[in-house]
N, C-alpha and C positions, 0 to 999 in steps of 0.2 A: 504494500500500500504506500509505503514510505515514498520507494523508488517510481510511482504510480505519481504520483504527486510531485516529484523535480522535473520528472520528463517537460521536453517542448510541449504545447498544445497539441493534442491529436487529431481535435477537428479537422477535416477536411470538407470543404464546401459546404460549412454547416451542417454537416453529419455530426450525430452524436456516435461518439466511439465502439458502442456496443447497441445492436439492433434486439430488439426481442419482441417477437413475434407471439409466444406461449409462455405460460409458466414453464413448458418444458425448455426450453433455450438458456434459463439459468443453471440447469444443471452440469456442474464440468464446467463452469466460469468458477473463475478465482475471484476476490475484492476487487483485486488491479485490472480488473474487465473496467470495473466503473466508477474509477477514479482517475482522474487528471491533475495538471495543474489549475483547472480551473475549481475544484474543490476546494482550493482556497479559502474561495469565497464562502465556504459556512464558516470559516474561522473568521473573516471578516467581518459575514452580519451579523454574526451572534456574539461578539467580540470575544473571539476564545482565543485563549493565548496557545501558539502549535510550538514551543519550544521545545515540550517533550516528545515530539518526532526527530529531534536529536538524538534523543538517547538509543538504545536497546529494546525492543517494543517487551523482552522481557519483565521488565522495570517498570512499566506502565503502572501494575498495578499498585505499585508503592508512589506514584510522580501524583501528590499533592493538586498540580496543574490536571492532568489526565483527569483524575478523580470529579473535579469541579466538572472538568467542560461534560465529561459523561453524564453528570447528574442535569444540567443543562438541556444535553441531546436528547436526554429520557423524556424531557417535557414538554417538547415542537411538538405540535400537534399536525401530523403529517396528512396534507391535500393533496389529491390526488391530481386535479386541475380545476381550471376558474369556475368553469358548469359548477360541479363540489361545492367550491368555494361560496359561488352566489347562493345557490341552494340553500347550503348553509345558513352564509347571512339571513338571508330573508325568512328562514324556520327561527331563528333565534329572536328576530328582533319583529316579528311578526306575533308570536308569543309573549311578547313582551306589551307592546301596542294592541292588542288585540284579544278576544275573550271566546269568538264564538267561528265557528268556521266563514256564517256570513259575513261577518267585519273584514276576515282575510281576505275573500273573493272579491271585497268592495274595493279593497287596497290595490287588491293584483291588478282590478281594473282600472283605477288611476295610474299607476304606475305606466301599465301598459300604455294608456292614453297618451300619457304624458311623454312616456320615449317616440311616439309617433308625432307628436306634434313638436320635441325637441331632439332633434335625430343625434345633436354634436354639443358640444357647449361655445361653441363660437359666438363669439358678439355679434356678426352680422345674423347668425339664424335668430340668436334670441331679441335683435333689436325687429327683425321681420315678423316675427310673433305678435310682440307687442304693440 
C-alpha cells in the first residue's frame, strides 16, 4: 500500500486504475489495486497526519498517529454516490420538517417545481424569473 501511494499517478485518460465490473473482480486484487498517489487526498480532507507510512507497517499498531486516524476512518460515513447522497439528504431533513407522508409529497412537489422553473442559479435565469 505504502509503495501504492509514492508511485506516479496511474491515471490514464481519466481511467481509474482498477475497473470492476462484479463483486467477483475483487477477488485476487491486493490493497495496491486501489490505491495511488492520489489517496493522499483522504489524509488531506480528513486532516490525518500519514507520517506513520514511514515507519514499518508492523509498528502501526503501537504508532499513537495510526491509532487516531483509524478511529477517524471508522467514522466516514461511507456514500456510495450523489443519487445516495441526495436520497439521503432529503429522508433526513424531510423527517425532520415534516410529520405525515402528505407534507412530504407536498415538498417533493415544490421542490420539483421549483428546479423546473430555476434550472441553474445564474443571475440572469433568476433575474428572468423575477
Amino acid at each position: 500500500m505504502v509503495t501504492a501511494l509514492s508511485k506516479e499517478n496511474p491515471l490514464v485518460d481519466g481511467e481509474k486504475k482498477t475497473k470492476l465490473q462484479s463483486a467477483e473482480d475483487i477477488s485476487g486484487k491486493d490493497v495496491s489495486n486501489f490505491i495511488s498517489c492520489s489517496s493522499y487526498k483522504l489524509f488531506e480532507r480528513f486532516h490525518l497526519s500519514s507520517n506513520f507510512l514511514k515507519e514499518d507497517s508492523s509498528t502501526w499498531l503501537e504508532n499513537p498517529q495510526y491509532l487516531k486516524n483509524r478511529e477517524i476512518v471508522k467514522k466516514i460515513k461511507v456514500v456510495i454516490d450523489t443519487a445516495e447522497r441526495g436520497v439521503n439528504l432529503f429522508e433526513e431533513s424531510s423527517q425532520k420538517l415534516t410529520k405525515s407522508d402528505e407534507e412530504r409529497q407536498r415538498m417533493l412537489q415544490v421542490v420539483s417545481d421549483y428546479q423546473k422553473a430555476f434550472p441553474n442559479v445564474k443571475k440572469s435565469t433568476l433575474r428572468k424569473k423575477l
